[in-house]
C-alpha positions as CSV (number, residue, x, y, z in Angstrom):
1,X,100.0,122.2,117.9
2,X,101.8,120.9,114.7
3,X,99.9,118.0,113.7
4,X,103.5,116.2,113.4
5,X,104.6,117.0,116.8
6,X,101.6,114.4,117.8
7,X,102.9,111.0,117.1
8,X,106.1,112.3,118.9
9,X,104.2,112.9,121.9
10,X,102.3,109.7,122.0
11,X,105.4,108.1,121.9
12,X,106.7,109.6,124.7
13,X,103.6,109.5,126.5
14,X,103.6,105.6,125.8
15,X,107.2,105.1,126.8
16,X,106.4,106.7,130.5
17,X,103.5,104.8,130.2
18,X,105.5,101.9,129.7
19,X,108.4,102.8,132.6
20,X,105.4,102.6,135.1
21,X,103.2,99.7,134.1
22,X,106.3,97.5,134.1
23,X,106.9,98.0,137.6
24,X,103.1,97.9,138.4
25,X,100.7,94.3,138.4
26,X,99.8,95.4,134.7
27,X,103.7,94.7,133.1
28,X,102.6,92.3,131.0
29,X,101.2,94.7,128.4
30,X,102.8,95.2,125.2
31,X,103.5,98.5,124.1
32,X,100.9,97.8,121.2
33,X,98.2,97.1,124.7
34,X,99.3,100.1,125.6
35,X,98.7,101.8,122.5
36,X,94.9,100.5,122.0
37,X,94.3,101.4,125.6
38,X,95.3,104.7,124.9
39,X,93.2,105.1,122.0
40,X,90.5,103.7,123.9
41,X,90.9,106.2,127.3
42,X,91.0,109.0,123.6
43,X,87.7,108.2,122.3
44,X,86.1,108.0,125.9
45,X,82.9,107.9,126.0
46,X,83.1,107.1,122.6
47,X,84.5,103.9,121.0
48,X,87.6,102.6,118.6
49,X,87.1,99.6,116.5
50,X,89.8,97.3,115.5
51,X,89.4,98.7,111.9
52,X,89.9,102.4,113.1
53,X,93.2,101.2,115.0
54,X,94.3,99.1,112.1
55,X,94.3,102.1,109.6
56,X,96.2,104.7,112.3
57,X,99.3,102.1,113.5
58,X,99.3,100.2,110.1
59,X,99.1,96.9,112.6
60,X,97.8,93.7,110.9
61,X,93.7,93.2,112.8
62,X,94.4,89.7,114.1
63,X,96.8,91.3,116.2
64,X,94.9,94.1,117.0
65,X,92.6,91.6,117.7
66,X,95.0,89.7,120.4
67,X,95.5,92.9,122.1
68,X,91.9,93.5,122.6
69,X,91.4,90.0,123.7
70,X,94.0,90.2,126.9
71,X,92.8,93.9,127.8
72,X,89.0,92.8,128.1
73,X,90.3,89.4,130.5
74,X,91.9,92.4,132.4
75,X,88.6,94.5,132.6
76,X,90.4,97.1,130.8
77,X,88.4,97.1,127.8
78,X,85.1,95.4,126.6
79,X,83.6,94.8,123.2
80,X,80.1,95.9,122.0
81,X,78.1,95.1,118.9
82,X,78.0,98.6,116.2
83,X,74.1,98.6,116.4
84,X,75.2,100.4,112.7
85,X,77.0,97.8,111.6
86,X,76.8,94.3,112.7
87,X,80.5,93.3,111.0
88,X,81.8,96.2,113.2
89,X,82.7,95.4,117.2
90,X,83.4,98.7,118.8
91,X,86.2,98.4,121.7
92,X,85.1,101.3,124.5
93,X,87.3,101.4,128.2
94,X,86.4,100.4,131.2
95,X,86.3,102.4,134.1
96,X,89.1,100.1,135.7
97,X,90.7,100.8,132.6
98,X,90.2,104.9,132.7
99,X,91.8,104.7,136.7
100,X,94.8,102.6,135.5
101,X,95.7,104.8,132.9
102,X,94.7,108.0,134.7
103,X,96.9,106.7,137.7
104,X,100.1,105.9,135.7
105,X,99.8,108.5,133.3
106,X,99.7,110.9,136.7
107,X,96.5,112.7,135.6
């Protein structure tokens, strides 16, 4: 697959993404939520960190940051200390969060 053909697909995967959750309890999330869940439900097991995301969507970190803060009070995402790198906070799903996105995204 072309490497530019990608962003086109995440877009489309986050508009149906979006169709869904705004008719589900979870409508509240931006599409910018939608886009760090994503990312998050990517790197599964694995984390993303707020600096990762801020260098691929070109979004300014306290935002980012924001994001973060309302998926974790929705058990969607949690924080964990970088054992690596103290400055670093590595965002990593949930498993509420893997079964919401695996349920809308019909996988």
């Amino acid at each position: 697959m072309a490497a530019d053909k990608i962003p086109l697909q995440i877009e489309a995967l986050v508009n149906s993404f979006l169709k869904v959750v705004r008719t589900d309890p979870l409508r509240q999330l931006t599409t910018r939520q939608v886009y760090i869940l994503l990312a998050a439900y990517a790197a599964y097991p694995g984390p993303v960190t707020i600096k990762g995301l801020h260098e691929t969507m070109e979004v300014d970190k306290p935002a980012l940051t924001r994001g973060a803060d309302t998926l974790e009070q929705l058990d969607l995402l949690r924080r964990r200390g970088d054992p690596a790198d103290r400055r670093s906070i590595d965002l990593v799903i949930t498993s509420t969060g893997r079964r919401v996105v695996e349920r809308l995204a019909g996988l």
